[in-house]
C-alpha positions in Angstrom: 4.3 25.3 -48.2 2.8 23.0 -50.8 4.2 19.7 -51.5 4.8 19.6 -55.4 7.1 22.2 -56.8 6.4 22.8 -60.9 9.6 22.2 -62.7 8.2 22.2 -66.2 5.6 22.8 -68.7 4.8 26.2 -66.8 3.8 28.0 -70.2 0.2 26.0 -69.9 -2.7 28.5 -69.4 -3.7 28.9 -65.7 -6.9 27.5 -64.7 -8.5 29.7 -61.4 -10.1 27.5 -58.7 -10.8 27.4 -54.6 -9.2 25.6 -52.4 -11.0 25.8 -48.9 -11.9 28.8 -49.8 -8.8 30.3 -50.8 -8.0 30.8 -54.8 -5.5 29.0 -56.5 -4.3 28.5 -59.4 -3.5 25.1 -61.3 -2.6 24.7 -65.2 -4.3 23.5 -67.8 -4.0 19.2 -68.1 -3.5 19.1 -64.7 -5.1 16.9 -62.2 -7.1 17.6 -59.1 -4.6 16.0 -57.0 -1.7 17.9 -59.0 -3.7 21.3 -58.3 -3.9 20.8 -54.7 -0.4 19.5 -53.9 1.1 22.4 -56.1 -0.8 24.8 -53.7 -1.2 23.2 -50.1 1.2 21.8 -48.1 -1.5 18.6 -48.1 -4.5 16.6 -50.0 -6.5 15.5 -47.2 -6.5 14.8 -43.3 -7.1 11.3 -42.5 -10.6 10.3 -41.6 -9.1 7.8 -38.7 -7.2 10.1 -37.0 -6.7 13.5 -38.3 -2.9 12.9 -40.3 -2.0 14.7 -43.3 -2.6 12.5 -47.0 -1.0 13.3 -50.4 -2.5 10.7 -52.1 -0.9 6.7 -52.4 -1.2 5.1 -55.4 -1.5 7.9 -58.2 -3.3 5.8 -60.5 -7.8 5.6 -58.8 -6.6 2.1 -57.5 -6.6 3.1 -53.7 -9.2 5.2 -52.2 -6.8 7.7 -50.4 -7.4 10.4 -52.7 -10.9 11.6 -51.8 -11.9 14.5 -52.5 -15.0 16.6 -52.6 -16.5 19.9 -53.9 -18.4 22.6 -51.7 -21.5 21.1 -52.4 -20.4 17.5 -51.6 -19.9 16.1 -54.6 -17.1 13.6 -54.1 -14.4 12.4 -56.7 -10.8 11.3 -56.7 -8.7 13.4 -57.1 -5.9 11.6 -59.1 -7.8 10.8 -61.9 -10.2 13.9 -62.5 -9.1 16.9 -64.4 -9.4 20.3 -62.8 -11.7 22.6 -64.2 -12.2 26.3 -64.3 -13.9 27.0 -61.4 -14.0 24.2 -59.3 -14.6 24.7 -55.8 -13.2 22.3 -53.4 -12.0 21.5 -50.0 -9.9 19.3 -47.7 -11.7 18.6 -45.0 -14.4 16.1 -44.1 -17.0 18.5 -43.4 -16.1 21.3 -45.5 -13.4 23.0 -43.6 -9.8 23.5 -43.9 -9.0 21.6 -40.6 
């Protein structure tokens, strides 16, 4: 069940994307941290330990927010738009775990 639940501005066109592995959908202005939290139940797992992130700060001050595409490009998510397309995943080595 994914953490953020939409409440407004749902008329914005949908933007497609993958989520490890899986499509989703996201809408247009959002962020990649917005995208993923409306469509998983989490951002990340902790590095140091495994534990479920969402994110801390919001704003690119904090580091939590990690993210990275299938071919390892990494980026955070609060604070980069998501794009048509975009291909990305959860895990530190790729994989939904």
């Amino acid at each position: 069940m994914p953490i953020l639940t939409r409440l407004a501005e749902t008329a914005r066109p949908e933007i497609r994307f993958r989520l490890d592995g899986r499509p989703a959908i996201a809408l247009a202005g959002d962020t990649v941290l917005t995208a993923i939290l409306t469509s998983a139940d989490r951002l990340r797992r902790s590095e140091f330990g495994g534990g479920p992130r969402a994110g801390f700060c919001l704003m690119g001050a904090c580091q939590d927010c990690w993210v990275a595409t299938e071919d390892g490009q990494r980026f955070r998510a609060c604070s980069t738009a998501i794009a048509e397309g975009m291909r990305l995943v959860t895990g530190p080595t790729g994989d939904a775990a």
